[in-house]
C-alpha positions in Angstrom: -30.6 46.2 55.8 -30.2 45.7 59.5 -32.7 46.5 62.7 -31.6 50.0 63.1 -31.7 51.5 59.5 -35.0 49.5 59.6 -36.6 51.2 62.7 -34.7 54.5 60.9 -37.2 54.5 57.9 -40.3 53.2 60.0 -39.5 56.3 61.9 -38.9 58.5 58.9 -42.1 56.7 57.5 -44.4 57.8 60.9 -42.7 61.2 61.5 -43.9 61.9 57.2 -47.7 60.5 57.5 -48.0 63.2 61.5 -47.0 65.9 59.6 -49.6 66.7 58.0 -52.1 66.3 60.3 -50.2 67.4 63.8 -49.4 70.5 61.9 -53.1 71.2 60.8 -53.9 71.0 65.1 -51.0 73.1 65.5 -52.7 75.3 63.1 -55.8 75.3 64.1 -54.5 76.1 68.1 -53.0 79.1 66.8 -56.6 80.5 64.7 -58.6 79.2 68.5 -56.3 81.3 70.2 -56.9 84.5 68.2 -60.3 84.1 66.8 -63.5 85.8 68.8 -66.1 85.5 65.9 -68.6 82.3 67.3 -68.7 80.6 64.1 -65.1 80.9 63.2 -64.2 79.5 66.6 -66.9 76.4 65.8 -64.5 76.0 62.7 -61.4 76.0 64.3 -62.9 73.1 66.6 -64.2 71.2 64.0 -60.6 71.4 62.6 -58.7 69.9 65.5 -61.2 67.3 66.1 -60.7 66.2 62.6 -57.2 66.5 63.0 -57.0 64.5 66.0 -58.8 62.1 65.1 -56.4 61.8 61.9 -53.8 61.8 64.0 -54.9 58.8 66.4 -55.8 56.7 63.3 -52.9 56.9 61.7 -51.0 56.2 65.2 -53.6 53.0 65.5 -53.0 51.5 62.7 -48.7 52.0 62.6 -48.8 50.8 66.0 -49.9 47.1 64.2 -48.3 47.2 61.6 -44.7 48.4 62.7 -44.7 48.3 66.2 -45.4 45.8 69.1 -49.2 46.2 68.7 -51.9 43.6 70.0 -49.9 43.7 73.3 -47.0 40.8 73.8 -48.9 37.3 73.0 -48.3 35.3 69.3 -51.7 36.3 67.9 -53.4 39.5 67.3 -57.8 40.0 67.2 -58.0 40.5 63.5 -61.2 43.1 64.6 -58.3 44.9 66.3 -56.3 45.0 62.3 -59.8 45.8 60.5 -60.3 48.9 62.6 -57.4 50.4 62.3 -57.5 49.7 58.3 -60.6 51.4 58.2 -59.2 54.4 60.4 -56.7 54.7 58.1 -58.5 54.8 54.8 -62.0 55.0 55.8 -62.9 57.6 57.5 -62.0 59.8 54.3 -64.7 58.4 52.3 -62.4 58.4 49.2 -61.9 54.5 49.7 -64.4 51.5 50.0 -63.2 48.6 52.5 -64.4 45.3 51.9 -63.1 43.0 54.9 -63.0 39.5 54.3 -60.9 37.7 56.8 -62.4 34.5 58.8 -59.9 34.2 61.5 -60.8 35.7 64.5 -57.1 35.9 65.6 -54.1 35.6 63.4 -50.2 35.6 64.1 -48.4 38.6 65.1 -46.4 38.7 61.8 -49.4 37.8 59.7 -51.2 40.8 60.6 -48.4 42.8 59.9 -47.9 41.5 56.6 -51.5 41.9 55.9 -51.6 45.4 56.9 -48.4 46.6 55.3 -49.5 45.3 51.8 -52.7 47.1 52.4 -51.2 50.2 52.9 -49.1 50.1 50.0 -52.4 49.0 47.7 -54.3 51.7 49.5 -51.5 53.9 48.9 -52.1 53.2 45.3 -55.5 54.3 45.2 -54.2 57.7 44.4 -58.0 58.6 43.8 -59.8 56.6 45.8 -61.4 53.7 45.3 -62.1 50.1 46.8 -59.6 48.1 48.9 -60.4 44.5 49.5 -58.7 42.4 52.1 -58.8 38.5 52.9 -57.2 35.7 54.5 -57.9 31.6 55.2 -56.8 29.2 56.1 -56.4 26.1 53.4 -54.6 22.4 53.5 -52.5 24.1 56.2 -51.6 27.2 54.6 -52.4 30.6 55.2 -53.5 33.0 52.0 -53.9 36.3 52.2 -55.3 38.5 48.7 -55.8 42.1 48.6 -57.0 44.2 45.9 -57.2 47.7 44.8 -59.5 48.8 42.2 -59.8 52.4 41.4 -59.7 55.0 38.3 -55.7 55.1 38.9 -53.4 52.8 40.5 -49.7 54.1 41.1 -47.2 51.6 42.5 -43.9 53.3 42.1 -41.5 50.2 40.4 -38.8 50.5 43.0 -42.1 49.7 45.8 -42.9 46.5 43.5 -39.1 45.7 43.3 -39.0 45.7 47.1 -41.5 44.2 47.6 -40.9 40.7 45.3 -37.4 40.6 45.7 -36.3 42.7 49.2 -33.8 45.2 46.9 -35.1 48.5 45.5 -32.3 48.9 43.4 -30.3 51.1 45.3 -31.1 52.9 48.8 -34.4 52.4 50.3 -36.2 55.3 50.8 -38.6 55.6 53.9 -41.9 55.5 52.1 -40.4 51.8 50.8 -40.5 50.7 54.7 -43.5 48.8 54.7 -42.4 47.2 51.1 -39.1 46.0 53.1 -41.1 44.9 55.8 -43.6 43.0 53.9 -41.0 41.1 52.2 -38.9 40.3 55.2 -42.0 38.8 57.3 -43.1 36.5 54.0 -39.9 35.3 53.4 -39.0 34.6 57.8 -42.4 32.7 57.3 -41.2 30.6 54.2 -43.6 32.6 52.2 -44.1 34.4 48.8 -46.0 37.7 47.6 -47.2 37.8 43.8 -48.4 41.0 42.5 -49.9 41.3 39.4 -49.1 43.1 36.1 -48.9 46.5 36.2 -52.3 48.1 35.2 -54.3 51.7 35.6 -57.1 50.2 37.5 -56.5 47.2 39.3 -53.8 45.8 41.6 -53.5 42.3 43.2 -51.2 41.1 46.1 -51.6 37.4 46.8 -49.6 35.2 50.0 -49.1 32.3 50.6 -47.7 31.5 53.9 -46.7 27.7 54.7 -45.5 27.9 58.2 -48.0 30.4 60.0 
């Protein structure tokens, strides 16, 4: 895969995860504008806001982990990555964030890595659940775990594929983006992924990044 048909599916992959909630403003603009009951209209306001905010959280957090986020310098504020993790997932209340990282500031790359495996484990959580996310530093390595434990965990093969080897198996599809992405910044850094066996209630995603 080369830079454009990669920027293609982040693209595809951005445009997907708006739709939803730029078309619930949209929405709600439209029910403002004809509404005249008081409590109706409070409705309608409470839907945008929640929309918008929706909408600038999910903008956040692609912004870090596709895009040229944390400005133009080699390291990124990991506070920076854990807010816009827990915009992304927490704010629903459906999933539990546990943030363990003791770096203050890690390598652009790093945090992209990190983030874009978190978004596929969170993905996974197709009920909700807990997400756990940690990195350190040790005998000159950087490792990075994150977990997923809910009722049901659903990693679609051709994402695991992708992820451990960089093929899917045939075309990759924009929701495998991050997967791609992940792999390609592990393996630039002279790194691995492991994921664990599939299971119904728990996934694991360990790194191990020697030149970072």
């Amino acid at each position: 895969m080369n830079a454009i048909e990669l920027a293609s599916l982040l693209c595809s992959r951005l445009c997907h995860d708006l739709m939803s909630p730029v078309g619930a403003l949209n929405n709600g603009i439209e029910l403002l504008a004809d509404e005249q009951d008081p409590e109706m209209r409070e409705k309608c306001l409470e839907l945008l806001a929640e929309s918008a905010r929706a909408s600038a959280n999910k903008l956040k957090f692609f912004r870090l982990a596709f895009g040229a986020g944390g400005g133009f310098g080699d390291e990124i504020d990991t506070r920076e990555a854990r807010t816009a993790l827990e915009g992304l997932y927490g704010s629903e209340g459906k999933t539990e964030l546990g943030w363990m990282v003791a770096d203050d500031k890690l390598p652009k790359g790093a945090i992209k890595l990190l983030l874009n495996l978190a978004m596929i484990a969170g993905d996974a959580l197709v009920r909700g659940g807990r997400l756990d996310v940690g990195a350190e530093r040790r005998d000159g390595k950087l490792e990075m775990v994150i977990r997923a434990e809910g009722q049901r965990i659903l990693l679609d093969p051709k994402l695991r594929e992708t992820i451990a080897t960089g093929q899917s198996g045939g075309e990759v599809e924009p929701r495998a983006a991050g997967a791609w992405l992940a792999h390609s910044l592990a393996a630039e850094a002279g790194g691995t992924i492991q994921l664990s066996d599939p299971a119904d209630q728990v996934l694991l995603i360990g790194v191990t990044l020697p030149n970072i």
